[in-house]
Residue frames relative to the residue before (quaternion, step in Angstrom):
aa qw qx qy qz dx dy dz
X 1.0000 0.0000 0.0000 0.0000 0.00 0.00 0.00
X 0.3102 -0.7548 0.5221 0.2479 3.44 -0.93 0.50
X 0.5249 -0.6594 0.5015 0.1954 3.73 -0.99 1.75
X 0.2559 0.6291 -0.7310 -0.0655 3.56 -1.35 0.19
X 0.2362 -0.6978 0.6467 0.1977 3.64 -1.25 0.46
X 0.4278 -0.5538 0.6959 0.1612 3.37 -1.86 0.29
X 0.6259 -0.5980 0.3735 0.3333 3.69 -1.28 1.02
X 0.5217 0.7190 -0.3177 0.3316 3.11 1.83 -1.33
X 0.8548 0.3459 -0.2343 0.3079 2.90 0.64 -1.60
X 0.5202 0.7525 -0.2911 0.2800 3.53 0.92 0.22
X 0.2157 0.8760 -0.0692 0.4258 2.41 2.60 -1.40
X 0.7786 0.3703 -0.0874 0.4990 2.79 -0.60 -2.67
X 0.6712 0.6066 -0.3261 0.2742 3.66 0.31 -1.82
X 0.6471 0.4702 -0.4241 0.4246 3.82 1.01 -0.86
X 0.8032 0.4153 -0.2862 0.3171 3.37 0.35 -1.51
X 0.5169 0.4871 -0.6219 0.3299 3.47 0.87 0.56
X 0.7681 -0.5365 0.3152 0.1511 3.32 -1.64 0.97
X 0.8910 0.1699 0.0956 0.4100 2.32 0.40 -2.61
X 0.5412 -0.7127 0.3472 0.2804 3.32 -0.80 1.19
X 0.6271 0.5265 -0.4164 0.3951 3.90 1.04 -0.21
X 0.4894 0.6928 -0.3369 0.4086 3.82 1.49 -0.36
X 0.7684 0.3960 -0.1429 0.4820 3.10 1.28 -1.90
X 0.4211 0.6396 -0.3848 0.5153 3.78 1.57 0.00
X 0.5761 0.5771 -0.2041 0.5417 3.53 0.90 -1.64
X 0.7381 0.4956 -0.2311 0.3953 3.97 0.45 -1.31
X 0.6819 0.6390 -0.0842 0.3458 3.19 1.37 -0.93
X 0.7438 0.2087 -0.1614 0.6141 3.05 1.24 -0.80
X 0.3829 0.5160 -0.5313 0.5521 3.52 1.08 0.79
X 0.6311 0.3416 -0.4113 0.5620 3.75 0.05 -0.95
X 0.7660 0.2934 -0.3518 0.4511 4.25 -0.33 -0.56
X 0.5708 0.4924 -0.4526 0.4763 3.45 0.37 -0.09
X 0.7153 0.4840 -0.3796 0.3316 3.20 0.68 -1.01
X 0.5830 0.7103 -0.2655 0.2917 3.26 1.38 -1.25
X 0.5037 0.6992 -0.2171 0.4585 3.42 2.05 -1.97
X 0.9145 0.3032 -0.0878 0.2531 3.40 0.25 -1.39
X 0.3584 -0.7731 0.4193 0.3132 3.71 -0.77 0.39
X 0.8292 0.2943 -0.2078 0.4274 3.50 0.81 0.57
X 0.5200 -0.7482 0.2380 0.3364 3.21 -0.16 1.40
X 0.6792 0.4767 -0.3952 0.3940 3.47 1.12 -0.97
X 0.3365 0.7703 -0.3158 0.4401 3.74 1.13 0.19
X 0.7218 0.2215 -0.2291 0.6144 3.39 1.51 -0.17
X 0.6209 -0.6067 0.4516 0.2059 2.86 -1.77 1.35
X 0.7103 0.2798 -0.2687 0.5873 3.28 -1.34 1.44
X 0.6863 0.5216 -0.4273 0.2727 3.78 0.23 -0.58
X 0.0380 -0.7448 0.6581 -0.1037 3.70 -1.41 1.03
X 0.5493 -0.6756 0.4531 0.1913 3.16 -1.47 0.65
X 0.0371 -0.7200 0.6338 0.2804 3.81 -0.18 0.22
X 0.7014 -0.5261 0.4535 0.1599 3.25 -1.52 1.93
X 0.8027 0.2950 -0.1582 0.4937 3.64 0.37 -1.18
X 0.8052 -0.0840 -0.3424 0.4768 3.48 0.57 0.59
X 0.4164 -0.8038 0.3507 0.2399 3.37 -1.02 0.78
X 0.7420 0.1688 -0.4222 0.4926 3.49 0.92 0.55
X 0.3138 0.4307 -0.7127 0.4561 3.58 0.32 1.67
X 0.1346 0.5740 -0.8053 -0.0628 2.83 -2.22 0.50
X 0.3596 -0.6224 0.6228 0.3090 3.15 -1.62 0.29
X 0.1078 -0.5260 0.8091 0.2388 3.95 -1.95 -0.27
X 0.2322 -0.6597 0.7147 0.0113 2.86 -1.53 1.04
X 0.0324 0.7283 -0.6841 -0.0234 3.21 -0.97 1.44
X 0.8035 -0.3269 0.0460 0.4953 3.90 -0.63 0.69
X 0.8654 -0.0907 -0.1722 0.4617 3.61 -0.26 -0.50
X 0.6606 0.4121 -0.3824 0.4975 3.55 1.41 0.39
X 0.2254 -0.7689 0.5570 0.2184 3.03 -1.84 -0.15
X 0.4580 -0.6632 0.5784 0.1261 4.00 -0.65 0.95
X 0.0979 0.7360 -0.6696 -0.0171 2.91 -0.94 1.31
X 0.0339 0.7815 -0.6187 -0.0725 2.97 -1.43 0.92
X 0.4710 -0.6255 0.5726 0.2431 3.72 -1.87 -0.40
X 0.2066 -0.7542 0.6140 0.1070 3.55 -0.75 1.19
X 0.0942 0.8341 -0.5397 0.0647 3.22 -0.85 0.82
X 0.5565 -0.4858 -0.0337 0.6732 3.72 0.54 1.59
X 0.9280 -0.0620 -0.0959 0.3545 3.41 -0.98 -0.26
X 0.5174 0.5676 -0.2784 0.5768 3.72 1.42 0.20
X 0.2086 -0.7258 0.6554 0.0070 3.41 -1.82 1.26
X 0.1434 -0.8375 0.5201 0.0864 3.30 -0.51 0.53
X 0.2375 -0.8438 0.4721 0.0934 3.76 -0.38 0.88
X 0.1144 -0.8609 0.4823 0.1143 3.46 0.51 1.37
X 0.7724 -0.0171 0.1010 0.6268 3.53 0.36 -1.46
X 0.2536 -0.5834 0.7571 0.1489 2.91 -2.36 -0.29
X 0.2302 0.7661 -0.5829 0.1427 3.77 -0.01 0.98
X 0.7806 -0.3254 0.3719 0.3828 3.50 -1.81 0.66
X 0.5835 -0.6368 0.4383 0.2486 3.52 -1.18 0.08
X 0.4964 0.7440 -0.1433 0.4237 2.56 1.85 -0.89
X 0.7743 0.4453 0.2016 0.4018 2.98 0.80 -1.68
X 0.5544 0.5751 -0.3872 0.4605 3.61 1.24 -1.18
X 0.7920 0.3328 -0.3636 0.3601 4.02 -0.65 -1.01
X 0.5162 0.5606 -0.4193 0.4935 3.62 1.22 0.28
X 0.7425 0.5223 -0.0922 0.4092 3.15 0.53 -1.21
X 0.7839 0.2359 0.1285 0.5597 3.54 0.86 -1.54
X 0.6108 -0.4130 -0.6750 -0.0260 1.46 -1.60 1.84
């Protein structure tokens, strides 16, 4: 698949702290890059109400992105807490 990122998500990407999250973030975005189908990454789900958002869920966050034919887009990274407020 071919990666693009959003400014947003880069944003989110500083203010995380801990360095095992952004490790965790990392090899999702290259996996993601490896493989030809989104559901092919770990954590990945559709969001019902729109159909080309999904989210990956990596422990206490979640990644939103946008499939669009053969391209992902990495919008954000927000708290679990917080993400279906926030995104998309």
């Amino acid at each position: 698949m071919i990666v693009k990122y959003r400014k947003a998500f880069f944003n989110d990407l500083s203010n995380i702290g801990q360095i095992k999250y952004i490790e965790n973030i990392e090899f999702v975005t290259e996996f993601a890059a490896k493989t030809d189908k989104p559901e092919n990454i770990p954590g990945f789900k559709w969001l019902r109400q729109y159909p080309s958002e999904a989210r990956i869920e990596i422990a206490p966050f979640r990644i939103g992105v946008e499939i669009s034919g053969n391209s992902i887009i990495f919008k954000r990274i927000i708290h679990r807490s917080t993400f279906y407020r926030n995104f998309p």
